[in-house]
N, C-alpha and C positions, 0 to 999 in steps of 0.2 A: 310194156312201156315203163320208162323209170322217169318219177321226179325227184329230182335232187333239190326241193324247196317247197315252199308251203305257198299258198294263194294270198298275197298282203293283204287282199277284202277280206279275206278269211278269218287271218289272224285280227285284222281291224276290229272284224266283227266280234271277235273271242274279248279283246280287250273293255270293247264298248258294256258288252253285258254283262262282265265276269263276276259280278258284285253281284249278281244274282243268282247266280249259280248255286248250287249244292253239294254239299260233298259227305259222302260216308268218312269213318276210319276205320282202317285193320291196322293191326298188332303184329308184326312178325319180329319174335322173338322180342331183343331189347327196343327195336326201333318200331315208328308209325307212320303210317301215312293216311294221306287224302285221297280217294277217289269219285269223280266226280258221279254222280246218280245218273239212270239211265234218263232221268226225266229231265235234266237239265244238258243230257245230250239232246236230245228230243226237241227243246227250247231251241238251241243254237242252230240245228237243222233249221226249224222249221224260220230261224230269223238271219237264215243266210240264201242266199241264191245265186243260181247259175248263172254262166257266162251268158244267156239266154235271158234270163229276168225270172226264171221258174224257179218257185219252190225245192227244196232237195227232197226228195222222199227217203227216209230214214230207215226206210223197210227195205230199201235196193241194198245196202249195203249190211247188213244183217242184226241191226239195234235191237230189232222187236222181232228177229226171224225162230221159230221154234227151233232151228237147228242152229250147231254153233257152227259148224262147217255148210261151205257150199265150194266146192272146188274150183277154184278159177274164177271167184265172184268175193266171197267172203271165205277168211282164213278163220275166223275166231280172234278178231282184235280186241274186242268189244268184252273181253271179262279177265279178271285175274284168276292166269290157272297155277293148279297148287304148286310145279316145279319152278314157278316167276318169285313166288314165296320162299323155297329150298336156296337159291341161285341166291336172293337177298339177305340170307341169314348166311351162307358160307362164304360172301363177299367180306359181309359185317366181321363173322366169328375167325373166319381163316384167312382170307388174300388178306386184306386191309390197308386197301392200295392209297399209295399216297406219292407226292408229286405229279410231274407233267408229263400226263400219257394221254395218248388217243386210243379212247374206246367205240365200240359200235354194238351195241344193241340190237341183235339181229330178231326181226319179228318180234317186235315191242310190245306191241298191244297198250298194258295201261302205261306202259315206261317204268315200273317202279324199280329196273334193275338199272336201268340208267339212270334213274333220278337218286338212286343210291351212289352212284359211281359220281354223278354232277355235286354232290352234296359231301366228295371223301376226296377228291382229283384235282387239280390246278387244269387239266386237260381238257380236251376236248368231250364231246359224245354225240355220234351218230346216232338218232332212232328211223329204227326202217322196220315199217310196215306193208303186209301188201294193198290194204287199202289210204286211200290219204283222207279221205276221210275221220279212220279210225284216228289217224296222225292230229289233224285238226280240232277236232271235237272231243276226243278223246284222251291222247295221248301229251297233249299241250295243255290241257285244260289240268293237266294231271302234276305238269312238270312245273307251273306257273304257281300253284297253290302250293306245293311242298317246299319250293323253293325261295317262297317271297320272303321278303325282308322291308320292304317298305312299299310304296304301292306297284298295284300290279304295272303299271309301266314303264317303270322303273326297273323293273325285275324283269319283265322280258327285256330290255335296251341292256343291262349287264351280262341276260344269256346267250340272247342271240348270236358274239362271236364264238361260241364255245359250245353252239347244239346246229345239227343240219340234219334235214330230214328228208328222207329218202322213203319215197312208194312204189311200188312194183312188182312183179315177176322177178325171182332170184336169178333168173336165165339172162336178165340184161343189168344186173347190179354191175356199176361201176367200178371199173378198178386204177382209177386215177391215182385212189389216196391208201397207204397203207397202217394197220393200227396195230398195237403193242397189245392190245386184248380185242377179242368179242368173246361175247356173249349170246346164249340162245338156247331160251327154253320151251321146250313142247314145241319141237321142228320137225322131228325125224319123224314123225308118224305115219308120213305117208313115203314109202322108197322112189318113187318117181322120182323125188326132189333132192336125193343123194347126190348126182352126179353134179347140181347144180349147186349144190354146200360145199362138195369139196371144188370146186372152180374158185368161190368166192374164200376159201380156204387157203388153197394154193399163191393167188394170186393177191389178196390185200392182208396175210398176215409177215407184217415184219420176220425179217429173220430168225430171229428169236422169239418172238411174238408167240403167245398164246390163245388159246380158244376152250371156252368152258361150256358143255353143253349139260342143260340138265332135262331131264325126261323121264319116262317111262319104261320099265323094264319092258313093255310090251304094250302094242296100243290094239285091242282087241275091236276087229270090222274092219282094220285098215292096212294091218301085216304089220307096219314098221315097228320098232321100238330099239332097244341100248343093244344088244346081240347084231338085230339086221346091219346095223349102221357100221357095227366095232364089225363084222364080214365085209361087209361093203369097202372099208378102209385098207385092207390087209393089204393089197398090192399096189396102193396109192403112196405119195411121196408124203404121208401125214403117218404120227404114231398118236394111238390114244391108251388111253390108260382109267380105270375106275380109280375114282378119287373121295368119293364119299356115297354113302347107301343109307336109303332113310327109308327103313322097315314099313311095309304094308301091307294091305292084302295083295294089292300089285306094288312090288319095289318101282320108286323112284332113286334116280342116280344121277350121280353128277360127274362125269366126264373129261377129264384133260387132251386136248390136243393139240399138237406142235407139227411143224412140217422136220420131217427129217434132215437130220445134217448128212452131210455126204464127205 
């Protein structure tokens, strides 16, 4: 199931307490950001509820789960992984996109590659997550603090036509609207979900439109990683290409991809 929008109680509810929230910062590279603490997700949970009147448990959606993956339940929305960091420093240091484009944030998690793109672009930005959850409590909480300028309601009423958030299985993303970039880091891990990248590849990137993936040379207990995917593509109507490499013990890379001209 796909939502193309967020719950208005939801968001009401994010506005109402937002003063009380907490937030860490990281560092990447020249720029920072705000991330909200797990405790003050944990807050919002537990001071929102269902279409029901229940309490949300914070633990169904993997806040507080010892694992960061649970397949088909929780993806890992909930932490900034290191290629979300790479993607934000070669936005910053190399594209350094500017005017009116439509981006999309594929598997957002905290947003901070979107919130970099909202913070350098006249344009739009999708965040799509597969929980909405992560979207709400998480990913909004993320975009509203980085990006304020005067008070938070203010600040979401200037964003809101310029962010739309999308939750789901990549198997039923929409392909209404098409963008001149995505983005998407720490995707490929599991190959199941190949076939379902390049759909969403095919069919919402612009003409010209590009696609930047950053990842892992190899994701170990899972198969996927930068080799399976750059296999996976070979006879697809996409070209990919290595565009930058950031030395580890396991290589991280970052990924060019365009649909072929014909």
């Amino acid at each position: 199931m796909i939502n193309q929008s967020v719950d208005q109680a939801a968001v009401d509810n994010l506005l109402v307490n937002f003063d009380g929230l907490k937030f860490k910062s990281i560092k990447i590279g020249d720029d920072s950001f705000k991330i909200i603490t797990n405790l003050s997700c944990s807050q919002l949970f537990k001071s929102s509820v269902d279409h029901d009147g229940d309490a949300i448990d914070s633990r169904e959606v993997g806040l507080n789960s010892p694992s960061d993956l649970t397949p088909g339940v929780y993806e890992g929305g909930f932490k900034v992984w290191e290629c979300s960091r790479d993607m934000v420093q070669f936005i910053n240091d190399d594209l350094q996109l500017t005017g009116t484009i439509n981006c999309l944030d594929l598997g957002c998690g905290s947003g901070i590659v979107g919130i970099c793109l909202l913070k350098s672009i006249e344009g739009s930005v999708d965040f799509q997550d597969f929980n909405q959850n992560v979207l709400i409590n998480y990913t909004l909480p993320n975009i509203l603090v980085n990006c304020k300028q005067s008070s938070v309601n203010e600040t979401w009423e200037k964003l809101s036509p310029r962010v739309n958030f999308i939750s789901g299985d990549w198997s039923n993303f929409p392909k209404t609207k098409r963008y001149d970039y995505i983005f998407s880091c720490e995707t490929i891990y599991n190959q199941d979900n190949y076939p379902k990248l390049v759909d969403i590849l095919t069919n919402c990137l612009t003409p010209n439109g590009c696609a930047y993936f950053a990842a892992k040379s190899y994701y170990f207990g899972v198969g996927g990683g930068v080799q399976q995917f750059s296999d996976f593509l070979v006879d697809k109507q996409l070209t990919i290409e290595e565009i930058k490499v950031f030395p580890d013990c396991v290589e991280r890379i970052i990924v060019k991809i365009t649909i072929k001209q014909s």
